[in-house]
C-alpha positions as CSV (number, residue, x, y, z in Angstrom):
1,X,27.9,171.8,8.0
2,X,24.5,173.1,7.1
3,X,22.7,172.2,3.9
4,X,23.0,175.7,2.6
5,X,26.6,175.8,2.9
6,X,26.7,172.3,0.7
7,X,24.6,173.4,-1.7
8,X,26.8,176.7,-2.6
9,X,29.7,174.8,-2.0
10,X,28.8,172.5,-4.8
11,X,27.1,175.0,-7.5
12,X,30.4,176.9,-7.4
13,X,32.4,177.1,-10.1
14,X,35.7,176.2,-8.9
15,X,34.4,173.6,-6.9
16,X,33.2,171.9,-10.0
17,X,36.1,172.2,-11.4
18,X,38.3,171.1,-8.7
19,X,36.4,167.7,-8.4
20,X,36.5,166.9,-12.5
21,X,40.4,167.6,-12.6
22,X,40.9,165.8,-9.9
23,X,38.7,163.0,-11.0
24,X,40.3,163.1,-14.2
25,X,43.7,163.3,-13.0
26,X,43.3,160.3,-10.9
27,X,41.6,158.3,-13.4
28,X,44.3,159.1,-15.8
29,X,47.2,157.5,-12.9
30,X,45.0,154.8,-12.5
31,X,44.8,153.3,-16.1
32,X,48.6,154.4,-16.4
33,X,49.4,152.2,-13.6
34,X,46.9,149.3,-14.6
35,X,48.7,149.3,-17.8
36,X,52.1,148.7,-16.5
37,X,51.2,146.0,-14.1
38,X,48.6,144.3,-16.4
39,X,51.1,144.5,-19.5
40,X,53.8,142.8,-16.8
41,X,51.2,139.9,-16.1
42,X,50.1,139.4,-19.4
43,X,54.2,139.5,-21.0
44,X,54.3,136.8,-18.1
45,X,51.0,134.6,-19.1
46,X,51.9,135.0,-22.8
47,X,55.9,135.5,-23.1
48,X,57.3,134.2,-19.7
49,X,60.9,133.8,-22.3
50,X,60.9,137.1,-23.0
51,X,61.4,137.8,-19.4
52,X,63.6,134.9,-18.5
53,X,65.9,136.4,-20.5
54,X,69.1,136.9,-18.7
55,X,70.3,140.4,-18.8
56,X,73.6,139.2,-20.0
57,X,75.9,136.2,-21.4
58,X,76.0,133.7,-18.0
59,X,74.5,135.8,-16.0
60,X,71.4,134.8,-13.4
61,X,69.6,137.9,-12.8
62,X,67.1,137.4,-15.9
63,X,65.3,141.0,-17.4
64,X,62.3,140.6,-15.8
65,X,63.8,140.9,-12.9
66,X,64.5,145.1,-13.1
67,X,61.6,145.5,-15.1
68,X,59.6,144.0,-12.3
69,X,61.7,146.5,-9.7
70,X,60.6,149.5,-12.0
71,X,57.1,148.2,-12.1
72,X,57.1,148.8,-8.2
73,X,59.1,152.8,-9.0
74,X,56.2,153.0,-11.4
75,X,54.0,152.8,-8.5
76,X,56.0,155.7,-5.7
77,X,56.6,157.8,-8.8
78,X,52.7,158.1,-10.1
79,X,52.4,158.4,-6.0
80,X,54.9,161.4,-6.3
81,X,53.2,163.0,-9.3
82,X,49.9,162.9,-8.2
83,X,51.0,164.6,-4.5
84,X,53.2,167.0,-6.4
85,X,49.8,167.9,-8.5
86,X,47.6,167.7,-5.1
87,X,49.8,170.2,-3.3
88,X,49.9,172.5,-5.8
89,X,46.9,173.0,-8.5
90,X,44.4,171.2,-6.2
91,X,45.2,172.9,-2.9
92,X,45.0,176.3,-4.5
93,X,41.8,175.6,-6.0
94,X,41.1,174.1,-2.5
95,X,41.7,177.7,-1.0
96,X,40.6,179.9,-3.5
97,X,37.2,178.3,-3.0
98,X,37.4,179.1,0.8
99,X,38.3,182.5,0.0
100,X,35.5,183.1,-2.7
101,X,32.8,181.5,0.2
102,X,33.8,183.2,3.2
């Protein structure tokens, strides 16, 4: 790609806004999903009983255990959300850029 091409690639518009929403949008996952797995490990540093808690009267399974499973959901989910968002608002902005510089 020539230098030219960059340059008006970058100055437009839609370009510019199509890398801060998707900046944004992945920053926003990221400290969504740091949250979750860093409140998990500190609830386990600070409050491991909280967690040993069985889920019910004699049973093993303790309720850390599911909330650890949905921890790992958390994860595919966000996944899910951000390819939903990627294949829609970002791919149009994606191809409406083409459009605008061809």
């Amino acid at each position: 790609m020539q230098q030219d091409s960059v340059d008006a690639i970058k100055a437009h518009p839609r370009y510019q806004e199509l890398v801060c929403s998707r900046k944004c949008f992945a920053w926003n996952l990221t400290v969504i999903m740091l949250v979750i797995y860093y409140g998990f490990i500190l609830t386990i540093a600070f409050a491991p009983s909280l967690l040993g808690t069985p889920i019910a009267e004699g049973a093993v399974t303790t309720i850390g255990m599911p909330i650890g499973v949905a921890i790992i959901i958390s994860a595919f989910v966000l996944t899910g959300i951000y390819v939903a968002k990627a294949n829609s608002r970002f791919d149009a902005l994606t191809k409406a850029i083409r459009e605008d510089l061809q």
